[in-house]
N, C-alpha and C positions, 0 to 999 in steps of 0.2 A: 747662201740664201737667195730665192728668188722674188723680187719686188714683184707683187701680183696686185691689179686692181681689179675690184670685182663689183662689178652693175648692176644689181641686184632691182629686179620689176615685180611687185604685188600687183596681182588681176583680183578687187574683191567682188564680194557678192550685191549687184547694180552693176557692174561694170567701172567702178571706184580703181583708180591704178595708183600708184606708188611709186616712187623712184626712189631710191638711193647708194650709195655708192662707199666703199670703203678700202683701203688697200693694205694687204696683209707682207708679211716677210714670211715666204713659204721654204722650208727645208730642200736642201737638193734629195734627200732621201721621199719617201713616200707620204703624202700631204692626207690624215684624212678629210672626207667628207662625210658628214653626220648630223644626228640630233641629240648625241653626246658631248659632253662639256669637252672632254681632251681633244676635241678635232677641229685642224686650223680652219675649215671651211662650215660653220656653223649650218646648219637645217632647222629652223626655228618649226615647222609644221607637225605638228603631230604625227602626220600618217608617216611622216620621216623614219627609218630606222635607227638606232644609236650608233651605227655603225653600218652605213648604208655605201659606202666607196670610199677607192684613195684616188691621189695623182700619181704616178709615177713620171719621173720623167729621164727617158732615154737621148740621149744626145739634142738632138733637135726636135725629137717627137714628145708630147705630152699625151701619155695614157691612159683612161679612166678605167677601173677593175675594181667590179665586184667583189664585196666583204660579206662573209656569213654564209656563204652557202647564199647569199640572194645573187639578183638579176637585174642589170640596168637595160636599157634600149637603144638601140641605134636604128636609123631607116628604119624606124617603127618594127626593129627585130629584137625579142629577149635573147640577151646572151652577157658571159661574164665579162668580157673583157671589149677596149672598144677605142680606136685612136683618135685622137682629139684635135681634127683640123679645122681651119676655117670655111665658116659656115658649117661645120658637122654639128648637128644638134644630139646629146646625152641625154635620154631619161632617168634620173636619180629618184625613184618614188614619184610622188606629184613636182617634182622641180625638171625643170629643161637648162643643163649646163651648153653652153656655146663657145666656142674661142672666137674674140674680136679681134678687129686689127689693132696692130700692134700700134704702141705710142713710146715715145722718146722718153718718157722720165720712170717708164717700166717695163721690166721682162717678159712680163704678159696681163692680159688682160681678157678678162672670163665674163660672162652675160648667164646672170640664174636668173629664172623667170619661175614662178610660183602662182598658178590658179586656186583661192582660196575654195575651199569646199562650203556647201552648206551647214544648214546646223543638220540637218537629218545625220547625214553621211559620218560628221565629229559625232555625234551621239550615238551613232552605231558603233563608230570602234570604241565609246569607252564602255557601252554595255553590248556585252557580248549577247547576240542573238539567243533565243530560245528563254532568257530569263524573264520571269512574269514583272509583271509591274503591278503597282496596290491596287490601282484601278480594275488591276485582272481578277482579283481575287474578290470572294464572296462578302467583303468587311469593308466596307467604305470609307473613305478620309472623314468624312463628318463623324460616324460611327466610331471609329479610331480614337477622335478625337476625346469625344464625350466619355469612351472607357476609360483613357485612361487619366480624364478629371477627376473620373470616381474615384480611381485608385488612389490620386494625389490626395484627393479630401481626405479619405479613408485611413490614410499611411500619417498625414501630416496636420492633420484636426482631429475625425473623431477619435482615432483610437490613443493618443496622447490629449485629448481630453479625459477619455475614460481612466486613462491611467493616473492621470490627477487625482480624479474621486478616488480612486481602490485606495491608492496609495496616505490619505487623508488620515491621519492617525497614527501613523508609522514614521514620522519625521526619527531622524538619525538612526535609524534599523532597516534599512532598505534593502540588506540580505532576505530580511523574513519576510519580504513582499513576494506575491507572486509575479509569475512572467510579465504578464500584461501591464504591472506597474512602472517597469522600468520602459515601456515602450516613450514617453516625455522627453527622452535623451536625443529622438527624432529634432527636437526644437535647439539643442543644443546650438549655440552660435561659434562655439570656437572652444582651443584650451584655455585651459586657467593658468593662472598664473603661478609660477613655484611654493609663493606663501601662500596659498588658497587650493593647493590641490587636495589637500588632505578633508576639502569640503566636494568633493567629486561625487560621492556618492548621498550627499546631503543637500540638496537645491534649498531645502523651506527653509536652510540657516541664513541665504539672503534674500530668496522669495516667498515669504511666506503668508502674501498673498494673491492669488493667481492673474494675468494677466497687470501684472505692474510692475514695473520698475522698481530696483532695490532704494530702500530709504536710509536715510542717514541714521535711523534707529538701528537698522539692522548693522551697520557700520559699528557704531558706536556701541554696541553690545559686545564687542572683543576689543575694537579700539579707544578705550573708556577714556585710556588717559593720556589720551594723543593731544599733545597742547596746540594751540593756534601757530599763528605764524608770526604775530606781533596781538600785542592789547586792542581789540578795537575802541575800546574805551578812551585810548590816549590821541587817536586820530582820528580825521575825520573822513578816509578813507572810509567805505566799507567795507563788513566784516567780509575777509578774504573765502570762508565757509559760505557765505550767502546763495551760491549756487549750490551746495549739496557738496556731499563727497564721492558722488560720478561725475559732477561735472570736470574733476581733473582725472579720475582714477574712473579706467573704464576697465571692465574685466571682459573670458574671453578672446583676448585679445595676443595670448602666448606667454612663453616662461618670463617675459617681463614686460609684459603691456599692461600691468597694471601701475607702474610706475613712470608717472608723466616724466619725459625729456622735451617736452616745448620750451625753448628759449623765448618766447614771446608771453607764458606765463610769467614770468618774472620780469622781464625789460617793458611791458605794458603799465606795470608801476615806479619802475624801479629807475628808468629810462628820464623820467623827468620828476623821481620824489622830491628833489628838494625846491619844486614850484609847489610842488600838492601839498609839499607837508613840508613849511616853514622850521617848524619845531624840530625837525631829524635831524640825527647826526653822521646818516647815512649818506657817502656820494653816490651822485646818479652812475650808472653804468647800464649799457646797451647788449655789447657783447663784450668777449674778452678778448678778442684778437684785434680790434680798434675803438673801442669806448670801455676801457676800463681802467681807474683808478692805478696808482699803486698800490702795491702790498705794503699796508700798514700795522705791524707784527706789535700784539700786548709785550710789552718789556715793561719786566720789574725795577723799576729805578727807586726803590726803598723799601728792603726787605723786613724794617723792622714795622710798619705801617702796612705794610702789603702792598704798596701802593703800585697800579700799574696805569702806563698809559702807553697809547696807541700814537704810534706818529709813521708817517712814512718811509720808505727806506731810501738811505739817500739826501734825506732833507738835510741840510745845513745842521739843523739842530736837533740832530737824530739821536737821545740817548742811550748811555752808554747802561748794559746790561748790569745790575748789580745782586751777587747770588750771594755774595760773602763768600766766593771761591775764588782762588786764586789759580789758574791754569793757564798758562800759554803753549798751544797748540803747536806753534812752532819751535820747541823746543825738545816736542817730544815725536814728529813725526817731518817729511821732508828733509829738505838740502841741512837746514838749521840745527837739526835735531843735535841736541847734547850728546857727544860719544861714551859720557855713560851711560845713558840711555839704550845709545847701539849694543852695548857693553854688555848691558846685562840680558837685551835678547839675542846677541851671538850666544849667551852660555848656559840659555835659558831653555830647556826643552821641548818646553810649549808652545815656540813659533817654528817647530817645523826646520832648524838649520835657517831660517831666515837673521838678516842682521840690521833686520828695521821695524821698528813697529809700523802697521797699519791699520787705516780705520776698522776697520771691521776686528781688532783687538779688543775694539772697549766699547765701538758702536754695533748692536746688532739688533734685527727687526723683533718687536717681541710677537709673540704666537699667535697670527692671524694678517701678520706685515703692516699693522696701521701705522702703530708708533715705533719708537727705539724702546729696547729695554732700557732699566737706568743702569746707569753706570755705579759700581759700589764699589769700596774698598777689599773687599777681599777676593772678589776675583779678578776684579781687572788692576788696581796698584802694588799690591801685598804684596807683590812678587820682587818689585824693586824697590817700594817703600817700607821698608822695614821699620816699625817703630822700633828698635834696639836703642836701648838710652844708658847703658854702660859697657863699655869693653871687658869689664869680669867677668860680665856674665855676657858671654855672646849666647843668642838664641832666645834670650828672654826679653820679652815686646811688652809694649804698650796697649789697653783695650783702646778701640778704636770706638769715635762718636760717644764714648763717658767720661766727659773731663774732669767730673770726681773720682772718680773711679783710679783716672791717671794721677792725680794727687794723693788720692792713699796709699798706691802701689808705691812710688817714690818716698812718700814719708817712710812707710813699712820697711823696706828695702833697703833705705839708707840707715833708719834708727836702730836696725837687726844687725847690721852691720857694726855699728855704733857699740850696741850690747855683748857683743863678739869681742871686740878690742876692751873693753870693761874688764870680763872676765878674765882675759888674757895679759892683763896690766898687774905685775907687783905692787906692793904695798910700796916697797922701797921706789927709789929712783929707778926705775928701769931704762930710762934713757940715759943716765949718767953711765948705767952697768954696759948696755949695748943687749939686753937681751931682754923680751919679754915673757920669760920663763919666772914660775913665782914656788914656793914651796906650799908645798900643803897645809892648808889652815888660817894663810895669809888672805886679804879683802885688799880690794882699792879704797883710795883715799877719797871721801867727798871731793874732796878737788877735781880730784883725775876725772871723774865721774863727770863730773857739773861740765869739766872742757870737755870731754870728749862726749857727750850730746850738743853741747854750744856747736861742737864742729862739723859734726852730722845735721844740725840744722842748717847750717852754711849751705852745707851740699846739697840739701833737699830745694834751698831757695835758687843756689845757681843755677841745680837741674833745672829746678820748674822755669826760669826763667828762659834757660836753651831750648827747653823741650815745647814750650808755648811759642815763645819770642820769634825764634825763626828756624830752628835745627831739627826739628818735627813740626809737630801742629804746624806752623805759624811759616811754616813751606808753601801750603796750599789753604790755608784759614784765614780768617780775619781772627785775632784776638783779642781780648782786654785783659789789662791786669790787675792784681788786684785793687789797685788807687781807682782804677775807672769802672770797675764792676761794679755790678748792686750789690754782690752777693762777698763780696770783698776777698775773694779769690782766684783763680785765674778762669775766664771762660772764652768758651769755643763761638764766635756768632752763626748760628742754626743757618745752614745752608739752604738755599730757596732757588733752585736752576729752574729756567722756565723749563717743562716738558712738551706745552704746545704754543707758541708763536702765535698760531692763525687760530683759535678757540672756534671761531664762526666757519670754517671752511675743514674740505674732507680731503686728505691727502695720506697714501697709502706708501711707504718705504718699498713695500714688495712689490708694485706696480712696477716699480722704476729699479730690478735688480738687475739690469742690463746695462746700468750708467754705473760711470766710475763717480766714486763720491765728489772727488776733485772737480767734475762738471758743477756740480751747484753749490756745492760748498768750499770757501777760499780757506781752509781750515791751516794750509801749510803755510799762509802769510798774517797768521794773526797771531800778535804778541800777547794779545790781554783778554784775558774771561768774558769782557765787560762786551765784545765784540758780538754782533747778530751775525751768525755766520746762514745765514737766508738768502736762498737767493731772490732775485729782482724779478720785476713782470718780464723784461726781456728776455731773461733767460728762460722763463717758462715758455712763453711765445715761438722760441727755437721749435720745439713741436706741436705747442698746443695754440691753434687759433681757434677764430667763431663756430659758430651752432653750423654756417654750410662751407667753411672751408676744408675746398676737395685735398689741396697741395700736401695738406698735414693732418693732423690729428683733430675733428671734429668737437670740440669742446662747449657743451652748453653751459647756462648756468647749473643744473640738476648735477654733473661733471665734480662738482668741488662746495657745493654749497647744497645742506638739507632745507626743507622747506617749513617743517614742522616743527618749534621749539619747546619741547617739551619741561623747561622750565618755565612757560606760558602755564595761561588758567586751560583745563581741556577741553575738547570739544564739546562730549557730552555734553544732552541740555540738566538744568538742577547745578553743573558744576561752573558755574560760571563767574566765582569769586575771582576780583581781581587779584593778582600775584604781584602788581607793582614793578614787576619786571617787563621788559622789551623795550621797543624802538630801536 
């Protein structure tokens, strides 16, 4: 490489000069010079060529040589090629290359000089002579002007006015109009929105009167039973609708510009409600990536009342889930799991040669990815939960979820048996004989009879009580028996799992089918039912921060929370009876 400084003098138009200087590392190969980007020796001038010369440089001589078939100058003579001594002046286009004397901390050192041109001379090379100018021609710039105002009026007022009137009677049949009707689409502002296109060819269903703005009537003529956002009657807040239903929801606007994502709709109340509104039970939050609450999940803690409350995760006094199920998760999947468990999916054909269960056995998105489907006994336990409640009869089960049902089958079942050994019992001693062969004609003794039901009721009681207590049902069940029943027989208490945690907030399973469950759910360290296996605000935070964080994933409140609760009173006007619900 060769250290080159280069002097570089601007002459402009007054006699304005310029200095500046810069120093390049020039190739020992062929250096070019240009008004092209790849060339180390830049031509910043227009009448420059893109490729207007190189350097070469030969032992101690430094070259300049003509590129393109052009011509540089030396002693004021055109020619291609040209050696570059001191004091020898190079004509490169409008530039004058020089070689100066030499300095100590570089190879060489070059002097371009540049006389800037007028404006005539720049405007003749960018319009090529012989092309007429507007001026030239018979139609004048004012003239020009006022035509094509006409045209603008013409195209963009009257004739989409006129097609307002034709089309005046023909709301939602806009096929049978003629041409000129549809010319109004000139005023168009934009696309509609996905749920709204199907109104494309229909304007008067939101405008259907000309020059105005859509009204909340026309809104509220499909969206009848779209409820509030809270009671305004229970705050003193005002009604959240008071600006209209454009003022959040502007159409026009693309396949989803009709649905507001402003975080600041929502943190403008929500940000300091519990100054504005004493009464709420709602906490303040801002955004979600630094002012927001924990995740406070509805848990069932008393299924036979229904009763749920909200408490935070995490709290000290966080309770404990109660479904009247009985499951530990860790026993049936991870390090933990029970080897028969393993056992029966090593032999089971329906994991595939796998010898573990895993989630996705019994958790799976239901159709549309919101929620889990439920989980139920026949397809996802039956497989290793066999109700079989006698070794005689292998294969024959218990109905599952009828605990009458499982009480008659075992009375049935045991007393048939019962009635079996009856008819098969001698009159005589047959136990003394050793055979329970009898001759024809013979009957059993009331005795025999009387014990041998006495002892089939035995076995129908010990069943029921294996088969509730803990060796079925009462595996996975809360029971009672029949002392503590109402019903004074054994029953099952009616399972109650929560299916949504967060009731208030939008969270989609299939969004997130790229995470392994084990990321948010601690499902392989939990011993007991009673466990929220939810995860924390941190753990969502992992990707999801505020309305403008660039780092991660963008999350506003619209993100996981609706705005409309449509177990509210509805919008429409006339329906405006309170419902008693919100806050």
């Amino acid at each position: 490489m060769r250290r080159t400084r280069i002097r570089s003098t601007i002459t402009g138009q007054g006699g304005r000069i310029q200095h500046s200087e810069t120093v390049l590392e020039l190739p020992h190969g062929p250096a070019g010079i240009g008004r092209g980007a790849g060339n180390p020796i830049r031509l910043g001038d227009i009448r420059a060529r893109e490729e207007a010369a190189r350097l070469v440089f030969r032992e101690n001589d430094v070259i300049v040589e003509a590129c393109g078939g052009g011509t540089i100058t030396a002693h004021d003579v055109e020619t291609d090629r040209a050696l570059l001594s001191d004091g020898t002046t190079v004509g490169i286009g409008p530039y004058r290359l020089t070689m100066l004397p030499a300095e100590s901390d570089v190879d060489l050192v070059l002097g371009l000089e540049l006389e800037t041109a007028d404006t005539a001379e720049l405007l003749a090379r960018l319009v090529p002579g012989g092309k007429s100018t507007l001026g030239d021609t018979l139609v004048s710039k004012r003239s020009l002007s006022w035509l094509l105002f006409a045209v603008c009026l013409l195209v963009a007022l009257v004739l989409p006015v006129a097609a307002y009137w034709v089309a005046q009677g023909h709301e939602g049949d806009r096929g049978s109009l003629p041409r000129l009707a549809t010319l109004d689409n000139v005023w168009e502002t934009g696309e509609l929105s996905d749920s709204h296109k199907f109104l494309a060819d229909n304007c008067e269903a939101c405008h259907p009167v000309a020059f105005q703005p859509t009204r909340d009537e026309e809104c509220t003529a499909c969206h009848a039973t779209t409820g509030h956002h809270f009671e305004p009657a229970r705050f003193s807040i005002a009604d959240a609708a008071e600006g209209g239903c454009v003022g959040c929801h502007g159409e026009h606007q693309g396949p989803n510009g009709s649905v507001p994502v402003q975080q600041s709709l929502c943190s403008d109340c929500h940000a300091t409600l519990a100054e504005r509104e004493p009464a709420t039970v709602l906490l303040d939050v801002s955004d979600f990536g630094s002012d927001h609450p924990q995740f406070r999940p509805s848990v069932m803690t008393d299924p036979a009342t229904r009763t749920i409350v909200r408490a935070s995760l995490g709290a000290p006094d966080f309770p404990a889930e109660r479904s009247n199920l009985k499951f530990p998760h860790n026993l049936h999947i991870g390090p933990e799991a029970k080897n028969t468990v393993n056992d029966f999916v090593t032999r089971l054909g329906r994991y595939e040669g796998r010898e573990a269960l895993q989630c996705s056995d019994c958790h799976r998105p239901e159709p549309g990815g919101a929620y889990m489907a439920k989980v139920n006994m026949r397809d996802h336990c039956a497989d290793c939960h066999r109700l079989e409640f006698d070794s005689d009869a292998p294969g024959r089960v218990l109905p599952h979820g009828l605990p009458d049902e499982v009480i008659a089958v075992i009375n049935d079942y045991y007393i048939a048996k019962a009635l079996q050994r009856i008819e098969s019992t001698p009159q005589v001693q047959a136990a003394e004989r050793g055979s329970t062969r009898r001759r024809a004609g013979q009957t059993t003794s009331a005795e025999v009879r009387r014990d041998t039901l006495a002892e089939a009721r035995r076995q129908v009681d010990q069943m029921l009580d294996g088969t509730f207590g803990g060796r079925l049902c009462g595996v996975c069940h809360i029971t009672y028996p029949p002392e503590r029943s109402a019903s004074g027989e054994w029953e099952v208490a009616p399972v109650h799992v929560t299916e949504v945690w967060e009731p208030k907030a939008r969270f989609r399973h299939g969004s997130h089918d790229t995470m392994a469950c084990a990321e948010c759910h601690a499902a392989e360290a939990s011993d007991n039912s009673g466990d929220v296996l939810l995860p924390d605000i941190t753990s969502c935070r992992s990707c999801h921060l505020g309305e403008n964080e660039g780092a991660a994933i963008p999350s506003s409140c619209g993100m996981c929370h609706i705005y409309h609760d449509d177990r509210l009173s509805p919008l429409a006007r006339g329906r405006m009876a309170q419902s008693g619900e919100g806050g």
